[in-house]
mmCIF entry with sequence, helices, sheets and N, C-alpha, C, O atoms, coordinates in Angstrom:
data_MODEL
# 
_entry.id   MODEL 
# 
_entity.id                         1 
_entity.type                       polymer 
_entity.pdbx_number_of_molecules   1 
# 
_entity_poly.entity_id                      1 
_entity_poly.type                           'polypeptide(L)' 
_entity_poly.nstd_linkage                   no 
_entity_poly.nstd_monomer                   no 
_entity_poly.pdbx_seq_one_letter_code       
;(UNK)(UNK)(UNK)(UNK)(UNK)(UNK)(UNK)(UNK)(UNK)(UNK)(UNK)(UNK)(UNK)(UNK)(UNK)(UNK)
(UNK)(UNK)(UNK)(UNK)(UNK)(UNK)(UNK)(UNK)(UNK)(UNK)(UNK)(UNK)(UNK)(UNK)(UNK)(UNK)
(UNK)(UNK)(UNK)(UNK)(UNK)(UNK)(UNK)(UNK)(UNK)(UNK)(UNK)(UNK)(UNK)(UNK)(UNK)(UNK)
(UNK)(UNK)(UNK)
;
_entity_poly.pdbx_seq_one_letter_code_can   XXXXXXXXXXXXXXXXXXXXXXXXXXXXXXXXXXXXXXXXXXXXXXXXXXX 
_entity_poly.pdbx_strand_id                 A 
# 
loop_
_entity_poly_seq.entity_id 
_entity_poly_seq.num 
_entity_poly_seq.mon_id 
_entity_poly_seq.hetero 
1 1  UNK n 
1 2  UNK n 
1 3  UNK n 
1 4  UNK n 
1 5  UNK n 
1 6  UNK n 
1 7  UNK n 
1 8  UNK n 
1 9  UNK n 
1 10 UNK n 
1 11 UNK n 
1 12 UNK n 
1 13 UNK n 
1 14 UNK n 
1 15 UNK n 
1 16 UNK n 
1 17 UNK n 
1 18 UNK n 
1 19 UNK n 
1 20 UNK n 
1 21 UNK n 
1 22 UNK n 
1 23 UNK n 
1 24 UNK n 
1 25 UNK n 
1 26 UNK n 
1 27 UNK n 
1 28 UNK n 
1 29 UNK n 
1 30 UNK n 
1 31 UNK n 
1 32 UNK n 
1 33 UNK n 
1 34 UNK n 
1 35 UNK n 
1 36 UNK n 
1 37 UNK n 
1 38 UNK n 
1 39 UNK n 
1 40 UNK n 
1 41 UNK n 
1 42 UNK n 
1 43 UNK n 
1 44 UNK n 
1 45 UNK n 
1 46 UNK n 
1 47 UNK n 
1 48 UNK n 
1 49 UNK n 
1 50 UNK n 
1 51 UNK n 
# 
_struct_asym.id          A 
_struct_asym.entity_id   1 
# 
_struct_sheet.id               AA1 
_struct_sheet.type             ? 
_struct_sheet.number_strands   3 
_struct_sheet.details          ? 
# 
loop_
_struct_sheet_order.sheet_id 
_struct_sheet_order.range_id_1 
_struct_sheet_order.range_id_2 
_struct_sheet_order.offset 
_struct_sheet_order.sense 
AA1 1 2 ? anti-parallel 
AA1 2 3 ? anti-parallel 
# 
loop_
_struct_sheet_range.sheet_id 
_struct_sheet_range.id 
_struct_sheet_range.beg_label_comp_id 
_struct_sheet_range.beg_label_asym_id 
_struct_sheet_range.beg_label_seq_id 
_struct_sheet_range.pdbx_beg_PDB_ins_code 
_struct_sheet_range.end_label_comp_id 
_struct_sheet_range.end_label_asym_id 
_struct_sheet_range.end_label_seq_id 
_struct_sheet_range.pdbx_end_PDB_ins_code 
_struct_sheet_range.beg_auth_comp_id 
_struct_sheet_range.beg_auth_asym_id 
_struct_sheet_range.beg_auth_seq_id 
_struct_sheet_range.end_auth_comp_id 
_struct_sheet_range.end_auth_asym_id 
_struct_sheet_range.end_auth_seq_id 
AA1 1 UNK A 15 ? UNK A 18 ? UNK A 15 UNK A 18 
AA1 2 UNK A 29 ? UNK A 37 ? UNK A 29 UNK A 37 
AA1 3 UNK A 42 ? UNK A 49 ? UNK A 42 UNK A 49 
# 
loop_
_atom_site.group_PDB 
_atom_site.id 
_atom_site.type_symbol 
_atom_site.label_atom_id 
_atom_site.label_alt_id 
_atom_site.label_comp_id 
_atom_site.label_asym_id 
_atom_site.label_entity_id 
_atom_site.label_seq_id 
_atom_site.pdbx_PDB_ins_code 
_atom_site.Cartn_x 
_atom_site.Cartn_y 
_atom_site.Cartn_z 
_atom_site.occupancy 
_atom_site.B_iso_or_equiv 
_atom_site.pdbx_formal_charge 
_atom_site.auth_seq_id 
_atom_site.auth_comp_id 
_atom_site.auth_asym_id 
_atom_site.auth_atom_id 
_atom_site.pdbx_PDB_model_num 
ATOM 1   N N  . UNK A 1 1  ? -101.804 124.207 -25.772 1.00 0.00 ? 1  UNK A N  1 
ATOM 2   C CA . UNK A 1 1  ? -102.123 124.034 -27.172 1.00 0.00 ? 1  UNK A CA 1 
ATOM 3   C C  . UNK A 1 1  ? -101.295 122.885 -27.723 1.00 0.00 ? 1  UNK A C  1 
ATOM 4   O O  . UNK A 1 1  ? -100.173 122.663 -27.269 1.00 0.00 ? 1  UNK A O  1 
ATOM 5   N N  . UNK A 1 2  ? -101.842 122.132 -28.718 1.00 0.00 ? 2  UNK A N  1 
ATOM 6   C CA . UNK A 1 2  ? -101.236 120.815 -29.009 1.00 0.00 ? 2  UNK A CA 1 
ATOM 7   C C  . UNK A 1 2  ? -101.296 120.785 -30.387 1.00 0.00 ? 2  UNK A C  1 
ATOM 8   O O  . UNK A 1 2  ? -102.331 120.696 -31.048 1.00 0.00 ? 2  UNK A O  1 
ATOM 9   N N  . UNK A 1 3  ? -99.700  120.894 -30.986 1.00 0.00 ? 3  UNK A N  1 
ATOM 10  C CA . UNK A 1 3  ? -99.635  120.742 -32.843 1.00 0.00 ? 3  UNK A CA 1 
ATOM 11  C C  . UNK A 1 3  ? -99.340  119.176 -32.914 1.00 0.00 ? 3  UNK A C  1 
ATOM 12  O O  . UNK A 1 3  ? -98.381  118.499 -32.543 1.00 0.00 ? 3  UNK A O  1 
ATOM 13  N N  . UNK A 1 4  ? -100.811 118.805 -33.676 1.00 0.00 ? 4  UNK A N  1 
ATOM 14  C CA . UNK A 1 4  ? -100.541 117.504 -33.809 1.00 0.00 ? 4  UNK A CA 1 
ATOM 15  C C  . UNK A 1 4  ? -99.276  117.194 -34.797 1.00 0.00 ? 4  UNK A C  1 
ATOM 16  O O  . UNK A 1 4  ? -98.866  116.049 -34.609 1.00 0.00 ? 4  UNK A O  1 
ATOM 17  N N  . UNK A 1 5  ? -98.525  117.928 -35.831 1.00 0.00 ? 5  UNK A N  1 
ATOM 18  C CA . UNK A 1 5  ? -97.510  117.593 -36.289 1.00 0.00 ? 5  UNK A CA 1 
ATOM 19  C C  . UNK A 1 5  ? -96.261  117.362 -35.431 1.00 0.00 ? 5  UNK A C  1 
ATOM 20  O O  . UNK A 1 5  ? -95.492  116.452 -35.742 1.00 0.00 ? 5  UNK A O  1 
ATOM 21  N N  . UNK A 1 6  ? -96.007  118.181 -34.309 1.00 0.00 ? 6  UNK A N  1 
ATOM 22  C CA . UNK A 1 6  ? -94.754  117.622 -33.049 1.00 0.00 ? 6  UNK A CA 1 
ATOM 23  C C  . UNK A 1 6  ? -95.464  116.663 -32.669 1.00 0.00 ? 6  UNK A C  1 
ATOM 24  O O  . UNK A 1 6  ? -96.251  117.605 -32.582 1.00 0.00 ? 6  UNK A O  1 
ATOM 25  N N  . UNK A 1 7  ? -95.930  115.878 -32.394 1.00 0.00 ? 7  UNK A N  1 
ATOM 26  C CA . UNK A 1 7  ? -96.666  115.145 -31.582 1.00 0.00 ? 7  UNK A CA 1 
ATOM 27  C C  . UNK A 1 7  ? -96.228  113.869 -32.026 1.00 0.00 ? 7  UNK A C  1 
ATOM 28  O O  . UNK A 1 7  ? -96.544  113.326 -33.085 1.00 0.00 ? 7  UNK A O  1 
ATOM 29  N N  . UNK A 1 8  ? -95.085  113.198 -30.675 1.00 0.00 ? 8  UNK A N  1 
ATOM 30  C CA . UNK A 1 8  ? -95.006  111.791 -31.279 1.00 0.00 ? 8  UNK A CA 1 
ATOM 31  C C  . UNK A 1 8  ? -96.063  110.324 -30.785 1.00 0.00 ? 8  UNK A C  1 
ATOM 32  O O  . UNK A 1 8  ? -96.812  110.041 -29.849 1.00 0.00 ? 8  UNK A O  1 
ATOM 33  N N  . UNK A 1 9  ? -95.677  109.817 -31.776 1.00 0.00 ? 9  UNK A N  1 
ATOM 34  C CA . UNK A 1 9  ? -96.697  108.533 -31.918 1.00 0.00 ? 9  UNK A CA 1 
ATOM 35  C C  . UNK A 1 9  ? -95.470  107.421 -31.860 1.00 0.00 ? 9  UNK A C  1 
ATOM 36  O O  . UNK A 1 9  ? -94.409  107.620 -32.452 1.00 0.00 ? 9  UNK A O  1 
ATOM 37  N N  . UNK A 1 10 ? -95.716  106.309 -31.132 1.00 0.00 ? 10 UNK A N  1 
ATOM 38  C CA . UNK A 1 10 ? -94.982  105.261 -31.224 1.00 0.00 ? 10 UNK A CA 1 
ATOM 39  C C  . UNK A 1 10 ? -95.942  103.678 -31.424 1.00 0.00 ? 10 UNK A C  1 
ATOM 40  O O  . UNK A 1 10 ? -97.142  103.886 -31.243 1.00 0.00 ? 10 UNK A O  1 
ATOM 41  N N  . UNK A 1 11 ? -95.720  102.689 -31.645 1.00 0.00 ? 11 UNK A N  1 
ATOM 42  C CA . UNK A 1 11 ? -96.353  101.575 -31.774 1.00 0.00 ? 11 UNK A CA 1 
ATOM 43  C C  . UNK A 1 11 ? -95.633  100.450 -31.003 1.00 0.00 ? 11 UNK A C  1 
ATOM 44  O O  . UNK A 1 11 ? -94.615  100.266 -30.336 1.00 0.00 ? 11 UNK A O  1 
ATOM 45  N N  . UNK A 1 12 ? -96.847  99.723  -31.512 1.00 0.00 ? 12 UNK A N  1 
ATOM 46  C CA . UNK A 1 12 ? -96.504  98.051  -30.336 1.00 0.00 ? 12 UNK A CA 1 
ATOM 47  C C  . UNK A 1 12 ? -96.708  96.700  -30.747 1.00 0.00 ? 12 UNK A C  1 
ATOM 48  O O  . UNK A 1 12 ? -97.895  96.505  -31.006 1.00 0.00 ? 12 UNK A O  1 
ATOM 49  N N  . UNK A 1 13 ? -96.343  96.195  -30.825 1.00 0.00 ? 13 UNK A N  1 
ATOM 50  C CA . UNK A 1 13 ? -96.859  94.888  -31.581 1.00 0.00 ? 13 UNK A CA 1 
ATOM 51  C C  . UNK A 1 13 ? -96.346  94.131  -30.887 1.00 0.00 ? 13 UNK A C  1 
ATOM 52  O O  . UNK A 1 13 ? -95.198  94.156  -30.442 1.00 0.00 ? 13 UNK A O  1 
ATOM 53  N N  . UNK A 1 14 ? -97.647  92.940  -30.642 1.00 0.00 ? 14 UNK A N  1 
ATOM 54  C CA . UNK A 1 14 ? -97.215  91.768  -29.807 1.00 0.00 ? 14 UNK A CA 1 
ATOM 55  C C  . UNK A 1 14 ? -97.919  90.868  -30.469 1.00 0.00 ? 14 UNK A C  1 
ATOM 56  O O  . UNK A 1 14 ? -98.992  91.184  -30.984 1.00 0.00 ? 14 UNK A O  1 
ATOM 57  N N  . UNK A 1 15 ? -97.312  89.346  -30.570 1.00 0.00 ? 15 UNK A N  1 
ATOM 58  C CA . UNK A 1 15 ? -97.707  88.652  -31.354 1.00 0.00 ? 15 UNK A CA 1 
ATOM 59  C C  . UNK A 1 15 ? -97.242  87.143  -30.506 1.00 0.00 ? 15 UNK A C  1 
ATOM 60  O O  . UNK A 1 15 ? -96.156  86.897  -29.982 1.00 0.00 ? 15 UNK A O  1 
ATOM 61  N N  . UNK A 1 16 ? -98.672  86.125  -30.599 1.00 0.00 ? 16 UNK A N  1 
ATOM 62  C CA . UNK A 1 16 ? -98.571  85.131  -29.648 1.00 0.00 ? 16 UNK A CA 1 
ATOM 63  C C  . UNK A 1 16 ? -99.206  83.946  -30.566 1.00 0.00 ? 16 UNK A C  1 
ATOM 64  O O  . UNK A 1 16 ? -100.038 84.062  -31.465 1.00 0.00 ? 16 UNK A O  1 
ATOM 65  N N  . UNK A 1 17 ? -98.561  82.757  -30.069 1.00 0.00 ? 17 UNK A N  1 
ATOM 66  C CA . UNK A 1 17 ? -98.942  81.675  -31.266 1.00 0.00 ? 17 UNK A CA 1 
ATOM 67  C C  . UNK A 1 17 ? -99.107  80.546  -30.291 1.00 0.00 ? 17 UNK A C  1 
ATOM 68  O O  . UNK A 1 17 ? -98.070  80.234  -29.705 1.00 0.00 ? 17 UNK A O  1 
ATOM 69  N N  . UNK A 1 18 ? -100.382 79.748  -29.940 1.00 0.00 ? 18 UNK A N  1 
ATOM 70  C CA . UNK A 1 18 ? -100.159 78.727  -29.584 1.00 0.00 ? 18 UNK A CA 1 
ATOM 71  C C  . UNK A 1 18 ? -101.002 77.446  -30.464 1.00 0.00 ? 18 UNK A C  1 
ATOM 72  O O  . UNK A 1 18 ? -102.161 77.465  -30.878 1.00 0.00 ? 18 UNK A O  1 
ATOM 73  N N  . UNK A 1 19 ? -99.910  76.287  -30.581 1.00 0.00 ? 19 UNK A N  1 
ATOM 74  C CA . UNK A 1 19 ? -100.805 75.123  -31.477 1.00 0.00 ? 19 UNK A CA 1 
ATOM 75  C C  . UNK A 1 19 ? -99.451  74.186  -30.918 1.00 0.00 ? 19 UNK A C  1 
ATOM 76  O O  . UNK A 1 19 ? -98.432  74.502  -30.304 1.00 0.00 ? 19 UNK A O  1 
ATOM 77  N N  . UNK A 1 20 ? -99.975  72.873  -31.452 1.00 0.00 ? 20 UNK A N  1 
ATOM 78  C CA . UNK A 1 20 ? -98.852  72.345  -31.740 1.00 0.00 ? 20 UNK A CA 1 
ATOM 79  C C  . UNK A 1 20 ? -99.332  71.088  -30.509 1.00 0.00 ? 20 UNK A C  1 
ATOM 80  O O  . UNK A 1 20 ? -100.423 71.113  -29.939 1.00 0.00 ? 20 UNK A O  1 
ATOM 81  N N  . UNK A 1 21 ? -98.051  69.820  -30.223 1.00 0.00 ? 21 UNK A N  1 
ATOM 82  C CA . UNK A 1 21 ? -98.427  69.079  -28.967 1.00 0.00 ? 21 UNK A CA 1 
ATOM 83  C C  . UNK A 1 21 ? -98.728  70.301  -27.672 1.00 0.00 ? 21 UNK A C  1 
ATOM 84  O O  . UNK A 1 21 ? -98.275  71.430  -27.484 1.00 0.00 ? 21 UNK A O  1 
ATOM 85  N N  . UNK A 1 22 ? -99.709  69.451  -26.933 1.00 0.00 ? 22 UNK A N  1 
ATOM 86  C CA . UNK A 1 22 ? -99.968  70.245  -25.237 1.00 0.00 ? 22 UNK A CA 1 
ATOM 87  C C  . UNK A 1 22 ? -100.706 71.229  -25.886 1.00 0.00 ? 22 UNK A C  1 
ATOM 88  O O  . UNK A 1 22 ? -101.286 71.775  -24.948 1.00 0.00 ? 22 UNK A O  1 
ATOM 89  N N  . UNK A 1 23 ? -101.153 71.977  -27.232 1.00 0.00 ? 23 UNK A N  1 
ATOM 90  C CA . UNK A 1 23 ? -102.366 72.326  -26.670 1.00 0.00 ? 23 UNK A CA 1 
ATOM 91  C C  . UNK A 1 23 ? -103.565 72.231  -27.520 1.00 0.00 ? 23 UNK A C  1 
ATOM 92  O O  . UNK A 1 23 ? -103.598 72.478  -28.725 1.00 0.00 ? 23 UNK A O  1 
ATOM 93  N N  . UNK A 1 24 ? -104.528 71.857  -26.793 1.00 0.00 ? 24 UNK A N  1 
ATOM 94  C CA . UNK A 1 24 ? -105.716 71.418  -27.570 1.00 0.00 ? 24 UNK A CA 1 
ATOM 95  C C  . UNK A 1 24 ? -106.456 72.426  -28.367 1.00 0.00 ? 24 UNK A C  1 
ATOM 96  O O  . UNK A 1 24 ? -106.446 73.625  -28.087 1.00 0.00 ? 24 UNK A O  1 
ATOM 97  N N  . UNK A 1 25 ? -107.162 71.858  -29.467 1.00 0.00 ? 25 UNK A N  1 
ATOM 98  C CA . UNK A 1 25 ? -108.075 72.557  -30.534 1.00 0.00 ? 25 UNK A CA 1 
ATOM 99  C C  . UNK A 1 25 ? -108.612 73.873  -30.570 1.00 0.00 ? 25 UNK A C  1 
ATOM 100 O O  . UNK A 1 25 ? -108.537 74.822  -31.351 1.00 0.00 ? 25 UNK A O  1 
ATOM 101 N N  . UNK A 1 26 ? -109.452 73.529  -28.961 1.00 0.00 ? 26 UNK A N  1 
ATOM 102 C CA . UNK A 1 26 ? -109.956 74.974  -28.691 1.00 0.00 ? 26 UNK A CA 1 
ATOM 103 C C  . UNK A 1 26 ? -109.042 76.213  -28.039 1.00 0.00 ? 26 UNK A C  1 
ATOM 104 O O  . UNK A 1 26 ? -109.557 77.282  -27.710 1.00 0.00 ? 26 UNK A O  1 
ATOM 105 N N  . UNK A 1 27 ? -107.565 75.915  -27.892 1.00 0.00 ? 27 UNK A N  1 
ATOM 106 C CA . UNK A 1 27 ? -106.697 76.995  -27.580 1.00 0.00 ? 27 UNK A CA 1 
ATOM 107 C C  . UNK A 1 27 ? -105.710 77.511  -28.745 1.00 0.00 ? 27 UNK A C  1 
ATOM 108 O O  . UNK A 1 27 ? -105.040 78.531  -28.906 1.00 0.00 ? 27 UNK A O  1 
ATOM 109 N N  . UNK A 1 28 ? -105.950 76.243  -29.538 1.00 0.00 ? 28 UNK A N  1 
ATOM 110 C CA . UNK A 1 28 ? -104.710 76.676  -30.651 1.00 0.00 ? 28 UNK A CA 1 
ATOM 111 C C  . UNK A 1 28 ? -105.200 78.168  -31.573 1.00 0.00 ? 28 UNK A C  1 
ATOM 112 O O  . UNK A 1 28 ? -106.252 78.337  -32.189 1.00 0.00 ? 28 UNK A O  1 
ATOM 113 N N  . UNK A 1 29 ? -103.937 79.212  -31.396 1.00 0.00 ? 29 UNK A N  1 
ATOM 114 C CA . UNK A 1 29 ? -104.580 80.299  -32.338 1.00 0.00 ? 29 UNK A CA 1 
ATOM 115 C C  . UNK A 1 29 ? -103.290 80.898  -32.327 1.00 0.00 ? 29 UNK A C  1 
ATOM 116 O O  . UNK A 1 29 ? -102.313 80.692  -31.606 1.00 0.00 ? 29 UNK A O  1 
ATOM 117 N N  . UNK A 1 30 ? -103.521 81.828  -33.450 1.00 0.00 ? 30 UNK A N  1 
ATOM 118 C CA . UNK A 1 30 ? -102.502 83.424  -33.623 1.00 0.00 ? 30 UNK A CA 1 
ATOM 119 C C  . UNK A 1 30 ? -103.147 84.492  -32.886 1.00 0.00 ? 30 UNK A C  1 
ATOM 120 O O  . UNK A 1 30 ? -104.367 84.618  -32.781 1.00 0.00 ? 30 UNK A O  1 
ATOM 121 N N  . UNK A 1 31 ? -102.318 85.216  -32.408 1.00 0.00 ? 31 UNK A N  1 
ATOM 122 C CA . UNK A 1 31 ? -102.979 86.257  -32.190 1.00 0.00 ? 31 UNK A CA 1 
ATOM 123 C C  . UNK A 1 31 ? -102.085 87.283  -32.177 1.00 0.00 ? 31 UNK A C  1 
ATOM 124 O O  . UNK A 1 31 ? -101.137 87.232  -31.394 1.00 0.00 ? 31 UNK A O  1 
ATOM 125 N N  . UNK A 1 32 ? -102.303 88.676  -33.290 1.00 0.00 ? 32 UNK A N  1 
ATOM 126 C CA . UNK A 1 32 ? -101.684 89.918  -33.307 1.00 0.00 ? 32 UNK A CA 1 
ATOM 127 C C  . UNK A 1 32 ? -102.137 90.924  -33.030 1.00 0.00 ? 32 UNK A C  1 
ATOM 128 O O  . UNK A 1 32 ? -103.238 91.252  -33.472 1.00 0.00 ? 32 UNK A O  1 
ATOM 129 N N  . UNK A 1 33 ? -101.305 91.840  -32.081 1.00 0.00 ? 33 UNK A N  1 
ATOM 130 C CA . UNK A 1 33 ? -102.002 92.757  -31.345 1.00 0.00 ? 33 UNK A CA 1 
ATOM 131 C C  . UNK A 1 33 ? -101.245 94.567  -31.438 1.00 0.00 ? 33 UNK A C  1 
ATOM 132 O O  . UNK A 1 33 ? -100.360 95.054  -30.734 1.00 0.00 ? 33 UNK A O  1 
ATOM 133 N N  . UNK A 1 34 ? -101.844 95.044  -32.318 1.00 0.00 ? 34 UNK A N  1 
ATOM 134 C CA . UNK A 1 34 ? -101.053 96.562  -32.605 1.00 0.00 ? 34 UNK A CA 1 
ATOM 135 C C  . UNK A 1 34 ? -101.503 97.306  -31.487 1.00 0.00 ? 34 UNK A C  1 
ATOM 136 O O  . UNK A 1 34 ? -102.650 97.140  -31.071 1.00 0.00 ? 34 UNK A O  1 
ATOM 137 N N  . UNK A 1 35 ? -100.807 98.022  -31.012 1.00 0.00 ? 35 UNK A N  1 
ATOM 138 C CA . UNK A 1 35 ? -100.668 99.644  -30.505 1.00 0.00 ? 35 UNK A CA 1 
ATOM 139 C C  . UNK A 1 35 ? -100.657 100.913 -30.430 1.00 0.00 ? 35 UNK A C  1 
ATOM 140 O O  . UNK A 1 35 ? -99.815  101.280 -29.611 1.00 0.00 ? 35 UNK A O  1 
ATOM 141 N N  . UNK A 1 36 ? -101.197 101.738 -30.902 1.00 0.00 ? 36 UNK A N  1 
ATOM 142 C CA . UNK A 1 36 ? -100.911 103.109 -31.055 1.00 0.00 ? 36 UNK A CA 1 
ATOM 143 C C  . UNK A 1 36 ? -100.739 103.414 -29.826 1.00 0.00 ? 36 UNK A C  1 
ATOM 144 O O  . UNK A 1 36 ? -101.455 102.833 -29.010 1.00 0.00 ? 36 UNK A O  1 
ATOM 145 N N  . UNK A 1 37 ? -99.963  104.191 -29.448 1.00 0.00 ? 37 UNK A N  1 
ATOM 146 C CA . UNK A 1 37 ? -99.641  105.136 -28.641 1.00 0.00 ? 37 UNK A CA 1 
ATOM 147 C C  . UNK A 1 37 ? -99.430  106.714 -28.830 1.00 0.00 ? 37 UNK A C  1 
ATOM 148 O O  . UNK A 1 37 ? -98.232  106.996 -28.788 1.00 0.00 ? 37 UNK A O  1 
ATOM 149 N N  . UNK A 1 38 ? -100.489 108.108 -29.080 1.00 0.00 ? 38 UNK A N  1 
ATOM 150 C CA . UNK A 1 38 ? -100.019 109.366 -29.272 1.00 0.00 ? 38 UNK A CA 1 
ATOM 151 C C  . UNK A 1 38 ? -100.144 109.364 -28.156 1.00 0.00 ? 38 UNK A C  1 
ATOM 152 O O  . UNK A 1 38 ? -100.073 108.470 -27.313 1.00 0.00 ? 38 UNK A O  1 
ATOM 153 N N  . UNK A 1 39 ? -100.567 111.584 -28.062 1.00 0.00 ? 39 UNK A N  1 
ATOM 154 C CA . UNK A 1 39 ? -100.596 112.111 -26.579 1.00 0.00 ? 39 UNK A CA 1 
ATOM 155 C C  . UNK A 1 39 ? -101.489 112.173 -25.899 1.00 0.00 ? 39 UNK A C  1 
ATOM 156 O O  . UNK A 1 39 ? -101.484 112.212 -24.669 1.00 0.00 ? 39 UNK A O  1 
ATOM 157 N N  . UNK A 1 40 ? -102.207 112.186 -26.475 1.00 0.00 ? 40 UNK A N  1 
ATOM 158 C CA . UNK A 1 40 ? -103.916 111.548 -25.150 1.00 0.00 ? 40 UNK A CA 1 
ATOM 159 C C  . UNK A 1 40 ? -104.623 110.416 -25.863 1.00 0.00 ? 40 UNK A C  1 
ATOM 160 O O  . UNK A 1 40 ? -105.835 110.198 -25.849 1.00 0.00 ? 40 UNK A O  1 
ATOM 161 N N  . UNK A 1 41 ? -103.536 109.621 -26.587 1.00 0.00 ? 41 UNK A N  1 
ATOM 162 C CA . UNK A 1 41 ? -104.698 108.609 -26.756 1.00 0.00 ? 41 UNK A CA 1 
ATOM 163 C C  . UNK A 1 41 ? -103.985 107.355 -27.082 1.00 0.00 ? 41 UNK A C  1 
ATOM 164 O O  . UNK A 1 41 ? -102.964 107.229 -27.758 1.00 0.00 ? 41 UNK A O  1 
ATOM 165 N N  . UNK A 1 42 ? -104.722 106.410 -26.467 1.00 0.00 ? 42 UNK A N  1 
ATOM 166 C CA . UNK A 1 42 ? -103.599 104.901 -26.846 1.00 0.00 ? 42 UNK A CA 1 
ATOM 167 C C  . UNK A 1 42 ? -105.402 104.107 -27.726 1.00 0.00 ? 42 UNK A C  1 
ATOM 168 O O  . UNK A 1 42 ? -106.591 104.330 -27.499 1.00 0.00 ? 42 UNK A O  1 
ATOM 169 N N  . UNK A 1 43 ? -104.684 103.200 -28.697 1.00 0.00 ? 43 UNK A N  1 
ATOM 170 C CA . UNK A 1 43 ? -105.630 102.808 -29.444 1.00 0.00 ? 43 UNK A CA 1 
ATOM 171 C C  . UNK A 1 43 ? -105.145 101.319 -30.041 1.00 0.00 ? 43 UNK A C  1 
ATOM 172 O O  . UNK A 1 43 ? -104.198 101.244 -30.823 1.00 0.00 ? 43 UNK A O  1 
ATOM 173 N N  . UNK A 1 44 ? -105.676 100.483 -29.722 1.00 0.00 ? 44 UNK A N  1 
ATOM 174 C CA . UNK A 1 44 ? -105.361 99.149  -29.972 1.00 0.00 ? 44 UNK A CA 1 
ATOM 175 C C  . UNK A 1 44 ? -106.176 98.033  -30.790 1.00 0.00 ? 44 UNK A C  1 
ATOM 176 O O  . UNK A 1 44 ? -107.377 98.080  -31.059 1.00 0.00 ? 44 UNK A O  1 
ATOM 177 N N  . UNK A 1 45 ? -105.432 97.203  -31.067 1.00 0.00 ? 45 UNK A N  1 
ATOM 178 C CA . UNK A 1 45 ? -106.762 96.352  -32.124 1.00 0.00 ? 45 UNK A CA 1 
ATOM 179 C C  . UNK A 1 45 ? -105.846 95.192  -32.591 1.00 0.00 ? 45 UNK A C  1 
ATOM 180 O O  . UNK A 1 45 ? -104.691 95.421  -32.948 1.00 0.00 ? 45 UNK A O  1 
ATOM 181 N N  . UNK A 1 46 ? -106.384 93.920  -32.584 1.00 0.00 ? 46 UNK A N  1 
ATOM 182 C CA . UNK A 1 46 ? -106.129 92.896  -32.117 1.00 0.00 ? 46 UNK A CA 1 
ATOM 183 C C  . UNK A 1 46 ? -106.931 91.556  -33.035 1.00 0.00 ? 46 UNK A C  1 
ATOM 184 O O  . UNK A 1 46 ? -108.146 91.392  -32.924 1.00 0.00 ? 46 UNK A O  1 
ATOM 185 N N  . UNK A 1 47 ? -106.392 90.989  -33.599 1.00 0.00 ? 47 UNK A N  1 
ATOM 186 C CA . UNK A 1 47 ? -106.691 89.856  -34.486 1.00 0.00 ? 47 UNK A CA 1 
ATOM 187 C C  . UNK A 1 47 ? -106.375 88.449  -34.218 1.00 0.00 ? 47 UNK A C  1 
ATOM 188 O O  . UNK A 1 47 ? -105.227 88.049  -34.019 1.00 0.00 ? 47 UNK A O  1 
ATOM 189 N N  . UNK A 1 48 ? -107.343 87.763  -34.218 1.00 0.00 ? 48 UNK A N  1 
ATOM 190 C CA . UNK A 1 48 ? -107.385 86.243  -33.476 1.00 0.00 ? 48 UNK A CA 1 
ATOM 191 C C  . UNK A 1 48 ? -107.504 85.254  -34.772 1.00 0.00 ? 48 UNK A C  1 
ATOM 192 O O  . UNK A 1 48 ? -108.347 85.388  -35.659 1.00 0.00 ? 48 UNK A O  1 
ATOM 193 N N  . UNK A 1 49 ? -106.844 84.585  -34.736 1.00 0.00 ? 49 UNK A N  1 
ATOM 194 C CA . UNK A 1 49 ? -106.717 83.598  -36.529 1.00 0.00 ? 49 UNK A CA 1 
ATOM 195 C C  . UNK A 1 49 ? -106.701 82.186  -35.503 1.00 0.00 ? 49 UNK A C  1 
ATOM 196 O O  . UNK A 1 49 ? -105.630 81.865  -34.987 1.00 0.00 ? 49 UNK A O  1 
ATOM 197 N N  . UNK A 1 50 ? -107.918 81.392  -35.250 1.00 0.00 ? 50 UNK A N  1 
ATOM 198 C CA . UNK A 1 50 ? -108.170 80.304  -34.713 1.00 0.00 ? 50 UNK A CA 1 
ATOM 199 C C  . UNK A 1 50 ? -107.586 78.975  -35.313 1.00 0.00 ? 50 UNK A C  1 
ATOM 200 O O  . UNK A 1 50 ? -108.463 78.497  -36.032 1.00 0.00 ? 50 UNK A O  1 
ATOM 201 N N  . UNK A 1 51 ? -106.462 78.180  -35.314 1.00 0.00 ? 51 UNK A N  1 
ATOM 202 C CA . UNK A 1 51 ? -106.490 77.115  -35.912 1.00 0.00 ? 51 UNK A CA 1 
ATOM 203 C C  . UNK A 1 51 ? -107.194 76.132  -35.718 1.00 0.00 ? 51 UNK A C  1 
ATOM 204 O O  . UNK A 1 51 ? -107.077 75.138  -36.435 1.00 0.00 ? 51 UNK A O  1 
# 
């Protein structure tokens, strides 16, 4: 049996940036990427901001 109130949750965030000299137009972007992590379930979602 599983009380979702004990139930820990932790997060993730990774966050990647490329622009600038060396790299060209079509690579330059942000990109942020969250995590959920509970107990049977990981859930992620991820945002791309193209420069």
């Amino acid at each position: 049996m599983s009380d979702p109130i004990s139930s820990e949750t932790w997060y993730e965030l990774d966050f990647a940036a490329r622009f600038g000299t060396g790299a060209d137009e079509a690579t330059s972007k942000i990109q942020i990427e969250v995590t959920e992590y509970a107990e049977d379930t990981t859930t992620s979602v991820v945002c791309v901001v193209d420069l």
